[in-house]
C-alpha positions in Angstrom: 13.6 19.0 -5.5 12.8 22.4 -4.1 15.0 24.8 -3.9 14.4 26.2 -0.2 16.9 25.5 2.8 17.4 22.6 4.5 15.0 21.9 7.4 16.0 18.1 7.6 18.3 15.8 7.2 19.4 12.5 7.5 22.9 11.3 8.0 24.0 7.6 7.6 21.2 6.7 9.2 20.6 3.1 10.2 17.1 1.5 11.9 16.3 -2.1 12.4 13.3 -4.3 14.0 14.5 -6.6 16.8 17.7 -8.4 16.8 19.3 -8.2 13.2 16.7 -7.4 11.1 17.9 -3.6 8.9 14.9 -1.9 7.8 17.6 0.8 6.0 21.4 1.2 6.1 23.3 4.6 6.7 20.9 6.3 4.3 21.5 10.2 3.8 19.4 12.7 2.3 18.3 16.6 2.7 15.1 18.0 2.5 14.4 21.4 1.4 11.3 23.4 2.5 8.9 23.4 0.3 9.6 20.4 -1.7 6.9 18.0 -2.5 7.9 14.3 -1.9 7.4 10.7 -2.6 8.3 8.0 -0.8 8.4 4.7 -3.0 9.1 0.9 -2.3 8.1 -2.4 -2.2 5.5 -3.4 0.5 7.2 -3.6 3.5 10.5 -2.2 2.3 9.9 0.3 5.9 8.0 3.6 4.0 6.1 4.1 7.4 9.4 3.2 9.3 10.9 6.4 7.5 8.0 8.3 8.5 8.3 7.2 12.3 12.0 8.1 12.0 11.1 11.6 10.3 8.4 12.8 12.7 10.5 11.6 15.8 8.5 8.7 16.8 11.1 6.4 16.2 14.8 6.5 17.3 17.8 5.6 14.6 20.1 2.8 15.8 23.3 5.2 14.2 23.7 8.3 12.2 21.7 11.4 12.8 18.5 13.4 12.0 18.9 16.8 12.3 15.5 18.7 11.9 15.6 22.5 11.5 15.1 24.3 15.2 11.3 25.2 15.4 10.1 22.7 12.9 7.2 21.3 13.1 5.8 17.6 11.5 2.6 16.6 11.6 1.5 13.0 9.8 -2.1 12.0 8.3 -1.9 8.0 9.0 -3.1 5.1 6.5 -6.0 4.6 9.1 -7.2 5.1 12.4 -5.8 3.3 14.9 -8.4 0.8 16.7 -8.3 2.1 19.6 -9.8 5.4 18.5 -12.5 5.0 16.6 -15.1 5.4 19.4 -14.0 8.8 19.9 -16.3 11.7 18.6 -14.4 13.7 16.1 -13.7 16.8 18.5 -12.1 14.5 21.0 -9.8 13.0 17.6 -8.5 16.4 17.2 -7.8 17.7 20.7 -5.7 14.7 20.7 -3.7 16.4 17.6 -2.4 18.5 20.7 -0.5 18.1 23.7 -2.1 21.3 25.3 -5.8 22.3 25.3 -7.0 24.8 22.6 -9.6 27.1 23.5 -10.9 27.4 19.4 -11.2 24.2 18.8 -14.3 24.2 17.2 -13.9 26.7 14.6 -10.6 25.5 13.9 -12.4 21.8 12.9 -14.5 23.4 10.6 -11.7 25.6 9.0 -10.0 22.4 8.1 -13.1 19.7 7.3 -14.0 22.4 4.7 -10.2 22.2 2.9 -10.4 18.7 2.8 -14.1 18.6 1.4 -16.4 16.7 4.4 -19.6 18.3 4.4 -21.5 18.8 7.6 -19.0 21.0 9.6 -20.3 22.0 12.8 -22.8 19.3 12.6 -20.0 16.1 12.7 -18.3 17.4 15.6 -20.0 15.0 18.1 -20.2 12.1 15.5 -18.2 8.8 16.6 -15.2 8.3 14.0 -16.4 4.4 13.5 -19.8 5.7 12.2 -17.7 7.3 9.2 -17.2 5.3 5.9 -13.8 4.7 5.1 -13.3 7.6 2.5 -15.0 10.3 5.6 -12.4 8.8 7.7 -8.8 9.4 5.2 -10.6 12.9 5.1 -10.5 13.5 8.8 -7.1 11.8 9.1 -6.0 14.3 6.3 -7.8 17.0 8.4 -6.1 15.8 11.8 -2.5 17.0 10.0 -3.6 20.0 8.9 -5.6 21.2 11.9 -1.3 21.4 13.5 -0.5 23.4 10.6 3.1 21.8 10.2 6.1 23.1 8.4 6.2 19.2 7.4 3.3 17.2 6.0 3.6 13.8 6.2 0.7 11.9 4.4 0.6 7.8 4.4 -1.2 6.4 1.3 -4.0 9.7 1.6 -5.6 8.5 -1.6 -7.0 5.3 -0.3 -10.4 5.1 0.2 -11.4 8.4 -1.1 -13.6 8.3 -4.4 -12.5 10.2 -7.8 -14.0 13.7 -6.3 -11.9 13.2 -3.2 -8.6 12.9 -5.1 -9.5 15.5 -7.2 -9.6 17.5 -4.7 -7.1 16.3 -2.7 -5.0 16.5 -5.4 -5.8 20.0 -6.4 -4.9 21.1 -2.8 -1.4 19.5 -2.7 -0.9 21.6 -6.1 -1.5 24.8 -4.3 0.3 23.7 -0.6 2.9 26.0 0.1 4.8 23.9 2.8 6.6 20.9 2.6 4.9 17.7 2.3 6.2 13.9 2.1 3.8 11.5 0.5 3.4 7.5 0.5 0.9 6.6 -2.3 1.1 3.5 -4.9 -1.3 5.7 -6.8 0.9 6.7 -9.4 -1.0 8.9 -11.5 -1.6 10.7 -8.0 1.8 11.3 -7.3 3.5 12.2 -10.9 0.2 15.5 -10.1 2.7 17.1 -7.9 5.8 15.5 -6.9 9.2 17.1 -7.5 11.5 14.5 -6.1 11.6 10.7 -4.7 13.1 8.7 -2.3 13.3 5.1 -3.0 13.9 2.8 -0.4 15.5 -0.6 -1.7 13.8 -3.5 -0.1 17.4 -5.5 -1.5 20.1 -3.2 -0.1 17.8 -1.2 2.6 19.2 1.9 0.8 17.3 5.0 0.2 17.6 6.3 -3.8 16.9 9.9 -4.7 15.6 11.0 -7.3 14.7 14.1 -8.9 11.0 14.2 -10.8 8.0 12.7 -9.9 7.5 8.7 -10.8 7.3 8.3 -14.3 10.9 10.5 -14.4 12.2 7.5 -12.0 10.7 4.9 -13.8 12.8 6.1 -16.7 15.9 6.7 -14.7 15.4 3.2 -13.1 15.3 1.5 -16.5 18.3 3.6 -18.0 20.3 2.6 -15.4 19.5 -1.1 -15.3 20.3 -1.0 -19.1 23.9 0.6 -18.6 24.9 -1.9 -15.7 23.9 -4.8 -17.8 25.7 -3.3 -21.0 29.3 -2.5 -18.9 28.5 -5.9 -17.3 28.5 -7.2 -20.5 30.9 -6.0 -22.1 33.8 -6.8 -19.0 32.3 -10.2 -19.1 33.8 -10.1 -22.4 36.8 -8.7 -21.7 37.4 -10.7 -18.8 36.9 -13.7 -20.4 39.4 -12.9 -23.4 42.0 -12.2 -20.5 41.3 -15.8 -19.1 41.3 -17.3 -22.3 44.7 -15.4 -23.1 46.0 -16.5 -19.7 45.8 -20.3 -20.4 47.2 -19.9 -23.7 50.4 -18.3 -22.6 50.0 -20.4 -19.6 50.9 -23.7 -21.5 53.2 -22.4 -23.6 55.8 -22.3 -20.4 58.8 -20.1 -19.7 58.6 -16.2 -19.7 55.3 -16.5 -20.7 54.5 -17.7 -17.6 54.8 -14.2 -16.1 52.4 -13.2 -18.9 50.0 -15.5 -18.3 49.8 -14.3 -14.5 49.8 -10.5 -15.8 46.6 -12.2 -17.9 44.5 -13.6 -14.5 45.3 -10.2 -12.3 43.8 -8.3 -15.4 41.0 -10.4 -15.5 40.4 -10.2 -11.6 40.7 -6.4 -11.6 38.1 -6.3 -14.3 35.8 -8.3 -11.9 35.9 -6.5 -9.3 34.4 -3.5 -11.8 31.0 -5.6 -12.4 28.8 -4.0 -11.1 25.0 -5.3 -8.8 22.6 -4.6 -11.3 20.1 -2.5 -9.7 17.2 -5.3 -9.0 13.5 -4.7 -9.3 10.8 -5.1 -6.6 9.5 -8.4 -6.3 6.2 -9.3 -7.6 3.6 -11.6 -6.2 3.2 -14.5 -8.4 0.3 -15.2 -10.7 -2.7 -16.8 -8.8 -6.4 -18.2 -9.1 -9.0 -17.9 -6.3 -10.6 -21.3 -6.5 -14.6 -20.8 -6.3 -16.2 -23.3 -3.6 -17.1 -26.7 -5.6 -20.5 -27.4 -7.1 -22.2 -24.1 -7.3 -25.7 -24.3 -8.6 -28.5 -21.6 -9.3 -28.8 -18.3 -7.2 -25.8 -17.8 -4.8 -27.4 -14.2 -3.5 -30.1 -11.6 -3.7 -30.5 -8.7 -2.7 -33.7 -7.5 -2.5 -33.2 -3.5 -0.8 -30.8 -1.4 1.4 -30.4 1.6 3.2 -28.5 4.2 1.8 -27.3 8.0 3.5 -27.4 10.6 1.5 -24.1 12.8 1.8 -25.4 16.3 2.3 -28.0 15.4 4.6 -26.8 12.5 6.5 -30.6 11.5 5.8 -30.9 7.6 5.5 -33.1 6.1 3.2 -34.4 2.3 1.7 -34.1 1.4 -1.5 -35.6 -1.5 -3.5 -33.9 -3.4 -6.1 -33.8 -7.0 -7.4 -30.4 -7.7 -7.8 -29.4 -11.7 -8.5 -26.3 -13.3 -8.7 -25.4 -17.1 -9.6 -22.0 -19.0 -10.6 -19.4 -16.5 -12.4 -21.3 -13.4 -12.0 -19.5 -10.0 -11.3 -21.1 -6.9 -9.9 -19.8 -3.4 -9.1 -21.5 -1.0 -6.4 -20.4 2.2 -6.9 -21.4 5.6 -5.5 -19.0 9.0 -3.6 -17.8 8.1 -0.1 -20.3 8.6 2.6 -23.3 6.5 1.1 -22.9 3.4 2.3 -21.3 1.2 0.4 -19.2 -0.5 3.2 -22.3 -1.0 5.5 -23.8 -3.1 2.6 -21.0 -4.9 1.7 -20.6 -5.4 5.6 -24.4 -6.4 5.3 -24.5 -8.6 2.3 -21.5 -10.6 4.0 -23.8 -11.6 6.6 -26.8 -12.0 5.1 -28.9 -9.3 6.9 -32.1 -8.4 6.3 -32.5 -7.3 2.5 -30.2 -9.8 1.3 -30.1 -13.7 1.5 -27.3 -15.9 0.9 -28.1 -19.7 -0.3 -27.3 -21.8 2.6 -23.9 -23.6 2.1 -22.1 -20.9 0.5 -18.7 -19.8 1.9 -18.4 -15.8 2.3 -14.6 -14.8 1.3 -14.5 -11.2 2.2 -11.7 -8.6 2.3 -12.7 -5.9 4.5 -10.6 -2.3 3.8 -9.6 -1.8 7.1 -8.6 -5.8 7.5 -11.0 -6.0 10.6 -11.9 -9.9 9.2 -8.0 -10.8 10.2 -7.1 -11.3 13.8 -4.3 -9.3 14.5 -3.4 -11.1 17.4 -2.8 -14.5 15.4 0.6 -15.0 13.7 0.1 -15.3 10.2 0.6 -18.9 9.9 -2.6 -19.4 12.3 -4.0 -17.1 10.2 -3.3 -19.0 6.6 -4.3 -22.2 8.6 -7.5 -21.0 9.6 -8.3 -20.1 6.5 -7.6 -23.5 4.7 -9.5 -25.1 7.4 -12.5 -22.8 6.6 -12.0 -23.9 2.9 -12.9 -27.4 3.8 -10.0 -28.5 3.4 -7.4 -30.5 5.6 -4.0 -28.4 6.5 -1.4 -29.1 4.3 1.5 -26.5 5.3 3.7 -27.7 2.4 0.8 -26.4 -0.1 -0.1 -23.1 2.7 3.4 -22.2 2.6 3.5 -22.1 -1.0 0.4 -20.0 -1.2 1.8 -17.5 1.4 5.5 -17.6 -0.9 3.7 -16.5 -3.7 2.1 -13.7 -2.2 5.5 -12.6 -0.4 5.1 -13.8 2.7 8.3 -15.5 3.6 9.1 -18.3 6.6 9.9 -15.5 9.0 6.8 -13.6 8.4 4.9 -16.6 8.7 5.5 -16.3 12.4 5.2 -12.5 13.0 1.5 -11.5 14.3 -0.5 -10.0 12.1 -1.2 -6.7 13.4 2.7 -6.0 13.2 2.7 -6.5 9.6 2.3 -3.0 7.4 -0.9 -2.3 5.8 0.4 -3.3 2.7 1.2 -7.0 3.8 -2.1 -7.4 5.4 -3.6 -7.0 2.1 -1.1 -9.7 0.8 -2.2 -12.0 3.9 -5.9 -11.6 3.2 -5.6 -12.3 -0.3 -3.6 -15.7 0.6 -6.6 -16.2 3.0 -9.2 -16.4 0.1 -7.0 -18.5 -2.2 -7.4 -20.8 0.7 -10.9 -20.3 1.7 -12.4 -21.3 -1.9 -15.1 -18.8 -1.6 -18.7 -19.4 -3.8 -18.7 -15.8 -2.9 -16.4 -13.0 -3.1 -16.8 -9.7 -1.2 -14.1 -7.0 -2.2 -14.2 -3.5 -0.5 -11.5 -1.6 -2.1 -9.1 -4.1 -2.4 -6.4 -1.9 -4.3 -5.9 -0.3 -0.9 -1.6 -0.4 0.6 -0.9 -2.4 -2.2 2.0 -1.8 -4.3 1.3 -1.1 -7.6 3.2 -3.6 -9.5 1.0 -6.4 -7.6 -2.2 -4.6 -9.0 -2.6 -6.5 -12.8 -1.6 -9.7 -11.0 -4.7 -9.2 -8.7 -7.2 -7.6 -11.3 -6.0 -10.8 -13.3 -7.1 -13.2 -10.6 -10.5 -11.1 -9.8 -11.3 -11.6 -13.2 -11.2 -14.9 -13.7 -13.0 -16.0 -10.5 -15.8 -18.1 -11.3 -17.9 -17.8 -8.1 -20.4 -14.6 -8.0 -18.4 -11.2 -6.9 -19.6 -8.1 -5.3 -17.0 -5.1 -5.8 -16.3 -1.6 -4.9 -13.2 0.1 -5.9 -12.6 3.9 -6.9 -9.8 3.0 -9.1 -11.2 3.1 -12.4 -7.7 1.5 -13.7 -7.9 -1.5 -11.8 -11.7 -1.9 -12.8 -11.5 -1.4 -16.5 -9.2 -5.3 -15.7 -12.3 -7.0 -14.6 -15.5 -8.5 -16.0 -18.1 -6.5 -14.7 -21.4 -8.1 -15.7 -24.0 -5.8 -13.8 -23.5 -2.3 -12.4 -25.2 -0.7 -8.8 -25.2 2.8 -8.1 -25.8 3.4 -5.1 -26.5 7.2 -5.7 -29.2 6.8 -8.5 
């Protein structure tokens, strides 16, 4: 990591969620000005706890975090919270402050240029929910840098934002001179920039550090794994011959007796060197998305939509003749701004340009998880689902859906909206193995989830038999699926 002084630390720091329930254990670690950060771990492993703790919005249970005197953390959020989206984008900054500033204007358009959101002067009185969801990581992005911390703090900054935006995003964290902490499962993002990691163990709720950016801990990870299993190994052996020496001299009786005993403390003290071999994250398990039963001719077409066009914020109709029947896969693609949320929002519904053969069931998974009610738990949730489905509730076969994806008996009874971003994603994709959609709607459905879940998911994608509608900027993720017919939006 960076060689500048210490302007936080942690010491022994423990935090946990209600009564009994460790999101980490006395983890300490320094961080050095300038240093460029990652913070790794399993959905739900507390990522965006360690931010709360960092930034001071949440308190540790024990230990300490000491934060240089005069510094100041600002953090770019996975999305904006609900209750702020009808605010015009001036009144989303002078919130970033807890005192009014005069310049506020100028000082919008300073930053909306760094982070590449065209318009300037001109979006200033624009309401945040008209934005698409790339626009909207931009101004989150924006909404940091407009404080001009001595600590960055950006939660999963990548998502939603097309291949220009991370480009350019990417090219900026290059050149940033300050200290900045990231969450991403975009890997090829992070190992851009990153000189260190923290690692937070979703098994021992212990933070790992690392020096390097991802691929460097990947390798570290899997040397060390290898040398705990080899000494594991090899006092297994040892420790065995001991035992095996022990009841030899055992039955022989007498003085040997004594060496026999010698023998079984040997063997003990050698146990007590095995080691925990470092575990890996947990991985959903493999799964299919049934298609809805019986599935005959045209499920959609779409017939024309309105597109924006990003410079001009100009809206205009286009006509196209696009058909979809039984185990057909399209992709819309086109840069953030043009619309392709609002038609995927559309096409969901059936509006005007579109129509949807009556009978078909709509699975959709909406980026920012507006189709879940956050105020169910998410049993009611996977219940409603399966009901939806056409099918009778059978929790023995709902729970094992949710298992698969993760989601264990205790978060079966937590509300949704107190689940991280990452483990809504989980929850919605339970909800469409359940629904046995004839369509499938997917608007950037590699958002907040972890990585290692990703080829488990393309997988399932793929092999859904029903007719999909896509949009995803990950061209990794894409290159996984069957893609039968192509959309640009911007041609």
């Amino acid at each position: 990591m960076a060689n500048g002084d210490v302007i936080l630390r942690f010491d022994n720091v423990s935090f946990e969620y209600g009564h009994n329930k460790p999101i980490i254990q006395e983890v300490s670690f320094p961080l050095r000005r300038g240093s460029k950060v990652t913070i790794m771990g399993q959905n739900g492993a507390g990522k965006s706890t360690l931010f709360g703790l960092i930034n001071g919005a949440l308190d540790p249970e024990s230990g300490s975090i000491v934060r240089g005197q005069g510094v100041t953390i600002a953090t770019s959020k996975q999305v904006i919270p609900r209750d702020e989206l009808s605010l015009t984008v001036r009144e989303f900054f002078e919130k970033c402050f807890t005192k009014k500033v005069y310049d506020i204007d100028p000082r919008i358009d300073e930053v909306l240029e760094v982070v590449n959101l065209e318009g300037h002067g001109k979006l200033h009185d624009k309401v945040l929910n008209t934005f698409s969801g790339g626009q909207q990581a931009r101004i989150l992005l924006a909404s940091a840098l407009i404080q001009d911390p001595d600590i960055l703090l950006l939660d999963e900054p990548t998502n939603n934002l097309d291949h220009a935006g991370i480009a350019h995003l990417t090219n900026f964290l290059i050149n940033y001179k300050k200290t900045v902490i990231v969450i991403s499962h975009d890997a090829d993002f992070l190992n851009s920039f990153s000189d260190g990691v923290l690692y937070l163990d979703i098994f021992t709720k212990k933070v790992e550090q690392y020096v390097g950016n991802y691929k460097d801990v990947l390798k570290d990870i899997t040397a060390r794994v290898e040398r705990e299993n080899i000494k594991n190994a090899r006092l297994g052996k040892e420790i065995q011959k001991k035992k095996d020496q022990a009841g030899v001299f055992a039955n022989k009786g007498g003085g040997l007796r004594l060496v026999a005993k010698r023998m079984r403390e040997k063997a003990e003290e050698l146990e007590e060197e095995m080691v925990d071999v470092r575990k890996e994250d947990k991985t959903i398990r493999a799964f299919t998305i049934p298609a809805q039963e019986d599935l005959m001719g045209e499920i959609i077409k779409i017939s024309s939509f309105e597109i924006i066009i990003p410079k001009t914020g100009k809206k205009r109709i286009r006509e196209v003749d696009v058909k979809l029947k039984k185990n057909q896969h399209l992709l819309l693609q086109g840069p953030n701004g043009i619309g392709k949320s609002t038609l995927l929002e559309r096409l969901a519904k059936g509006a005007e340009g579109s129509t949807i053969t009556d009978g078909i069931r709509v699975g959709y998974y909406r980026q920012d998880f507006s189709t879940l009610n956050f105020d169910d738990t998410v049993y009611k949730s996977l219940a409603s689902a399966m009901l939806a489905g056409g099918r009778t509730l059978d929790e023995g076969f709902m729970r094992a859906t949710g298992a698969s994806f993760l989601i264990t008996s205790e978060l079966m009874q937590t509300k949704v909206g107190s689940l991280s971003e990452g483990q809504k994603g989980l929850v919605a994709f339970a909800r469409l193995v359940l629904e046995r959609p004839g369509l499938l709607i997917l608007d950037e459905p590699t958002n907040h989830i972890n990585f290692r879940h990703l080829p488990i998911i393309a997988q399932a994608i793929n092999k859904y038999t029903g007719a999909l509608i896509l949009v995803s900027h990950v061209p990794e993720f894409v290159a996984k699926i069957r893609i039968d017919e192509v959309l640009d939006l911007a041609k």
